[in-house]
C-alpha positions in Angstrom: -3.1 17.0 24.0 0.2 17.6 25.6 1.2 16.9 29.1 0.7 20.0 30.8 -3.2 20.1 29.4 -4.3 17.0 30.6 -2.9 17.4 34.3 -4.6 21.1 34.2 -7.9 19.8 33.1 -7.5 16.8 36.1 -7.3 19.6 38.6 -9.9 21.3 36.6 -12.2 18.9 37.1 -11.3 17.6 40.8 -11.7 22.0 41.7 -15.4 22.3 39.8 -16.3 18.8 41.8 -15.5 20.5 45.2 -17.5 23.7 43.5 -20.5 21.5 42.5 -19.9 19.8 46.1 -19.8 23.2 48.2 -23.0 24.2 45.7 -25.3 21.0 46.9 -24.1 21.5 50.6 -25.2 24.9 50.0 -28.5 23.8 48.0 -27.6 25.7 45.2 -28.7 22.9 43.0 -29.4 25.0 39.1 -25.3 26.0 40.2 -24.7 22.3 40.9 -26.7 21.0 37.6 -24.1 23.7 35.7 -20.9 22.7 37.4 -22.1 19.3 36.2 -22.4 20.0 32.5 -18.9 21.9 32.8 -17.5 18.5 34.2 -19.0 16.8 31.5 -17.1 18.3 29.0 -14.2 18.5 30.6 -14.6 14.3 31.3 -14.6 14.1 27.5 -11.5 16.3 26.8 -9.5 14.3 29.1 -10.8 10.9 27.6 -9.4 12.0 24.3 -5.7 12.3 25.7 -3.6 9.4 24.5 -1.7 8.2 28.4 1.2 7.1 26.2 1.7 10.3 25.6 2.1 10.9 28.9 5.1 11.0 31.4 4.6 8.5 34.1 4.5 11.3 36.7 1.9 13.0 35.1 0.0 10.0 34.8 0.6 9.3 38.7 -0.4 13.0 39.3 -3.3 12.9 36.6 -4.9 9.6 38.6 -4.2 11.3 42.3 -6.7 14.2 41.1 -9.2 11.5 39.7 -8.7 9.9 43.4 -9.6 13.1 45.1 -12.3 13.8 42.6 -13.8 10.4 43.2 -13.7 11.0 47.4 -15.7 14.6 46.8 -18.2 12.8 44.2 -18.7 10.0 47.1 -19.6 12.9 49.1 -21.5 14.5 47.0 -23.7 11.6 46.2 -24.4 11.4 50.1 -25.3 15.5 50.0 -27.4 14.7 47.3 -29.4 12.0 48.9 -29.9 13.7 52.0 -31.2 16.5 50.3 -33.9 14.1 48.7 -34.9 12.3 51.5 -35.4 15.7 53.2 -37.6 16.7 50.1 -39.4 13.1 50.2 -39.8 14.0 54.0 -41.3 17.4 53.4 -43.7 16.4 50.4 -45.3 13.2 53.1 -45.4 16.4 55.3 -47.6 18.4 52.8 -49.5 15.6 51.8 -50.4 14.5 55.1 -51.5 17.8 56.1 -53.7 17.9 53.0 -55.5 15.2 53.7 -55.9 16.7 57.0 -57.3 19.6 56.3 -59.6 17.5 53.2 -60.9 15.1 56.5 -61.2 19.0 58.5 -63.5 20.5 55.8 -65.6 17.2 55.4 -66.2 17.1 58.9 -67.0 20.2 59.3 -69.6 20.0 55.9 -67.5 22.4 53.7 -65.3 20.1 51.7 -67.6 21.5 48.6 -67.1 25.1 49.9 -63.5 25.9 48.4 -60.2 25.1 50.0 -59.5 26.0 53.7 -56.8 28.1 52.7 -56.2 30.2 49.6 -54.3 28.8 46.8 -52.4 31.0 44.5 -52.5 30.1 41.1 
């Protein structure tokens, strides 16, 4: 892979890690997952390149994107794990209220009647 190609995939894959970032902040998460793959692959292109076969100013320009990408990925680890904290958060949520409304119909001497509210299948 000549020079030019492995500093275009760097910025590549620092731009699609802003992308993927911009998607989770945007909980666009099947976009994310894709941007994901995408990096993948490009992760593995840019493994294959020999960095002796690089000028040293690529190489310093090649790590600088790597150094940005690694700054969005920290960030988008924290999106990430917000985002599943909320969705821990919001499933205690449901469950609590289910067992509220379980303890509601038994109280009331309907917990064999059916649910209080309609389920749809």
């Amino acid at each position: 892979m000549d020079e030019a190609s492995a500093l275009e995939l760097a910025a590549r894959l620092r731009d699609l890690t802003a992308a993927q970032l911009e998607a989770a902040r945007a909980g666009k998460w099947d976009e994310a997952m894709a941007l994901l793959e995408e990096r993948g692959r490009l992760v593995h292109q840019l493994q294959a390149t020999d960095p002796a076969h690089l000028s040293a100013a690529d190489r310093e320009a090649i790590v600088g994107l790597l150094e940005e990408m690694q700054a969005l990925d920290r960030e988008l680890v924290e999106t990430v794990e917000t985002a599943l904290r909320a969705t821990r958060e919001a499933q205690q949520a449901v469950e609590r209220n289910d067992a509220a409304a379980r303890g509601y119909r038994r109280a009331l001497g309907t917990a064999d009647e059916g649910e209080l509210v309609d389920r749809e299948a």
